[in-house]
N, C-alpha and C positions, 0 to 999 in steps of 0.2 A: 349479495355482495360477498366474495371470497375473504376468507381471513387472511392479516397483515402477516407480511413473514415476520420472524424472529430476527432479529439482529443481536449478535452478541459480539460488541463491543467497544474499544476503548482511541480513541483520536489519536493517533497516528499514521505514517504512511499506509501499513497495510490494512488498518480497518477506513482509514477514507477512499480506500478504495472500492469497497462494498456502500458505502454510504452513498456514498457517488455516483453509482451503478444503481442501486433503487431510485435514488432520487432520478438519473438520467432516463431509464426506464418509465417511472410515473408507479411502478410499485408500491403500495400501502406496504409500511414495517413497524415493527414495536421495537424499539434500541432497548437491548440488557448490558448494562454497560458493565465491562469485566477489565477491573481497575487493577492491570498488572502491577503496580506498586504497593497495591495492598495483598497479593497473592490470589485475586480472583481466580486466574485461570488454573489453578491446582486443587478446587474443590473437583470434589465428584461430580456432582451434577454437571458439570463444566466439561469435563474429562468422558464423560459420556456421549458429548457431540462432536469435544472435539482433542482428539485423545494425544495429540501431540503436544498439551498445554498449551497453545498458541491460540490467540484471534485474529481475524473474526471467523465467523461461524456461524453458516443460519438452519432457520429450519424452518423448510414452507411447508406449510397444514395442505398445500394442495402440487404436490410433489406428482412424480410420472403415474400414471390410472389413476389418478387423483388421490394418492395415499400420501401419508406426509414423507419427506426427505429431510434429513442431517446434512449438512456439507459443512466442511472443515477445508484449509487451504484456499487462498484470496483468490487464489486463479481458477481452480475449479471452479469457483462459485462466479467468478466472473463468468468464464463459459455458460454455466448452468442456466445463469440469469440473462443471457447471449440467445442460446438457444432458447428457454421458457417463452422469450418475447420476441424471437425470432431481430432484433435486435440489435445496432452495436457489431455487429457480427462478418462485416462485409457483404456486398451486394450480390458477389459471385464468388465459385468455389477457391478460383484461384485468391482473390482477396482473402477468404478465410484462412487461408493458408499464411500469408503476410501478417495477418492478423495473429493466429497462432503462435508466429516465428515470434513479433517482437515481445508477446506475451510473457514465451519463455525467455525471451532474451532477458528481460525486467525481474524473473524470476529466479533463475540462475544466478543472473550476472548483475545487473544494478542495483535490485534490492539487498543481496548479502553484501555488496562491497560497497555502496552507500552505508549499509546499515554499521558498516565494521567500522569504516572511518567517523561516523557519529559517538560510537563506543570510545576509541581512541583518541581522538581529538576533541568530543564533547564533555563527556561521563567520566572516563578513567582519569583526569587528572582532578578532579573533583575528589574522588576517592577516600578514604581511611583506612591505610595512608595513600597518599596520590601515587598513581599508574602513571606517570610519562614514559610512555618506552618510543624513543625515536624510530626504531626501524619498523613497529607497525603503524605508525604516524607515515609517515612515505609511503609503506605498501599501500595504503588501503585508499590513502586521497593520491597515491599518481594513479592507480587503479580506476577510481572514481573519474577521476578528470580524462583517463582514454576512452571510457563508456560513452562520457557528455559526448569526445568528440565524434564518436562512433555515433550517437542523438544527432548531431548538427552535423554531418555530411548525408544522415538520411534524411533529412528534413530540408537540406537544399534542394532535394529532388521532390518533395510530396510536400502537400500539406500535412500531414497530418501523418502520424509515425509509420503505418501501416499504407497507405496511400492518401489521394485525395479525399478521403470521407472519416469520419471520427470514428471511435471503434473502443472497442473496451482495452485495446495495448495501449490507445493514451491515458484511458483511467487508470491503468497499475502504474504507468510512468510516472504521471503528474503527481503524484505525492510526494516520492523520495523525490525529483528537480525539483521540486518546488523550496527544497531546503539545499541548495545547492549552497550557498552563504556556510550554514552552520557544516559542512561538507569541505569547508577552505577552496571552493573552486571560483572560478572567474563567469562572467558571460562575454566578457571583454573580445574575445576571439570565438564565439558560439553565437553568429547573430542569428542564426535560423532557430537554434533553442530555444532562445530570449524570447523570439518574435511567437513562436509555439507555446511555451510557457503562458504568455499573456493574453494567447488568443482563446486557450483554454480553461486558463483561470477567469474569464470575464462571462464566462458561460454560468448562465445564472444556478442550473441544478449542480454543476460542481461548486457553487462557491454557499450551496446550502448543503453539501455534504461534509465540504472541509469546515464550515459552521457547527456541525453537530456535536457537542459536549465540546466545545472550543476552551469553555470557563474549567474545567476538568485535568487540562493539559498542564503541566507542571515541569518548565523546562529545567530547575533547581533540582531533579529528583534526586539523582547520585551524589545529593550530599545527607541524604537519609541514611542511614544503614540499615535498615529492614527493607528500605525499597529496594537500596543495592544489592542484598539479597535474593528480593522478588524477583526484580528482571535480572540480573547476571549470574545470578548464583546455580548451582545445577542439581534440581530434585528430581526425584523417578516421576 
């Protein structure tokens, strides 16, 4: 029996997306949970896998000629885990390709601008002393809210973001939509989302990935100030 990969890390959109991905695959993993409000990710050990200070990050003992491999960044390791298992990955070249696009689309584009409107409208007015700054409140949820619609006029056409068949670009999506609420957005006029959203989320291996250290999550953080530190603050 091959050894479990390493998981390292912490319940959020972008480490449920790794979660989600082992578990969608049937992969053995051992979770190192890298609790960025306590400064997990800027120990060394940490920074050795994965040098951007960021999660998640794994490391398979049975990596390409079977030597182990590091991977750092949610989408590489999406792929990695795409290709490892052949996978997730679309049926033919052209789908991989679709696949790819909305990949980076999630990575570029909905993960930073989800992520900023979380900051701004979540976190920052919490603060010491409170962050309300209006005009990156607008930027980041009208931002937010052109991406959904850009989601729900591709999903009028496909099941499934990529085409008809599931694929590792709805596992990096389904995290940040999934918080589309704390995001200020609507589904009100996204019913292909909606309908995407919950045919995803009902799928038993993602709703044992978005499960994984669930008791861990702490949506109060930014009113710590070492946590606020941790995650906003900027260290080498």
């Amino acid at each position: 029996m091959s050894q479990p990969i390493d998981l390292y890390y912490w319940p959020t959109p972008n480490g449920w997306k790794i979660s989600i991905a082992l578990e969608e695959c049937g992969l053995a993993y051992k979770t190192h949970y890298i609790d960025i409000g306590a400064g997990d990710q800027f120990k060394p050990a940490f920074l050795d896998i994965a040098p951007n200070n960021r999660m998640p990050a794994i490391i398979d003992p049975a990596g390409p000629d079977g030597a182990p491999i590091s991977i750092f960044e949610s989408g590489a390791i999406l792929q990695y885990l795409a290709r490892k298992t052949g996978l997730f990955c679309g049926p033919t070249q052209r789908d991989r390709i679709a696949v790819d696009q909305w990949l980076m689309w999630q990575m570029g584009g909905l993960g930073p601008m989800a992520g900023q409107a979380h900051h701004f409208l979540k976190y920052a007015p919490l603060m010491d002393p409170p962050q309300i700054l209006p005009y990156a409140q607008d930027r980041y949820r009208s931002e937010t809210a052109r991406l959904y619609g850009v989601l729900d006029r591709q999903l009028a056409k496909t099941e499934y973001v990529a085409g008809d068949f599931y694929s590792i670009a709805d596992m990096s999506i389904w995290g940040w939509a999934s918080l589309w609420e704390g995001q200020q957005q609507t589904l009100d006029d996204k019913p292909h989302m909606k309908r995407w959203l919950e045919t995803v989320g009902a799928r038993p291996a993602v709703q044992r990935g978005r499960a994984l250290g669930a008791d861990r999550r702490k949506d109060d953080a930014a009113k710590d100030k070492e946590v606020q530190k941790n995650m906003f603050g900027q260290k080498p």
